[in-house]
N, C-alpha and C positions, 0 to 999 in steps of 0.2 A: 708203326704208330697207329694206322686205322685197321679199327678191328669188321669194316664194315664189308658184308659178301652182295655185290664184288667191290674189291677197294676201290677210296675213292683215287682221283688222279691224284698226282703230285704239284704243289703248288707253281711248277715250271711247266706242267702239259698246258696244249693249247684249250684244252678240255678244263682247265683248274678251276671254274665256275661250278661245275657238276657238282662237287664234293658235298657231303652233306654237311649242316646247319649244327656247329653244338654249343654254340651261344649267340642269340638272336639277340639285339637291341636294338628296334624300329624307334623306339624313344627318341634313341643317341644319334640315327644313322644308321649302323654297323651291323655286318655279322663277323662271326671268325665260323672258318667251316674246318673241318677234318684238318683239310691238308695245311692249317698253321694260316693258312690265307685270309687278310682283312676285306671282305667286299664291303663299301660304300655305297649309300643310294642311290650317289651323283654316276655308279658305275667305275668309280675309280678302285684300284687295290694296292693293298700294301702287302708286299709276299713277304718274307720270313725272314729273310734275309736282308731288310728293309728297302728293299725298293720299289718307288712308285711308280704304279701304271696309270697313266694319266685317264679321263674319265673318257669312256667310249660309249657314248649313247650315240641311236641308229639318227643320220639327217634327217628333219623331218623335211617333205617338200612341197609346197604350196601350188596349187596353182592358179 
């Protein structure tokens, strides 16, 4: 499915963020990248096989 050198991951590698961009919509939220994968701005994703990865943004820590 990606024709990109070098291919991107598979939406199951721990790498599946990597993939490239081929429809962007900061509007909406969303991107969907190569590998079928939905990223969210909240950092959540929806891979392909519909299941969601809850949002993982880094703790921020105060002090």
């Amino acid at each position: 499915m990606c024709t990109h050198t070098p291919k991107c991951p598979t939406a199951h590698s721990a790498d599946r963020e990597a993939a490239q961009v081929v429809a962007a919509h900061p509007e909406q939220g969303w991107n969907l990248l190569c590998n079928a994968l939905v990223v969210f701005d909240d950092t959540g994703e929806l891979l392909p096989d519909g299941q969601v990865v809850a949002p993982h943004r880094p703790l921020v820590v105060t002090a």
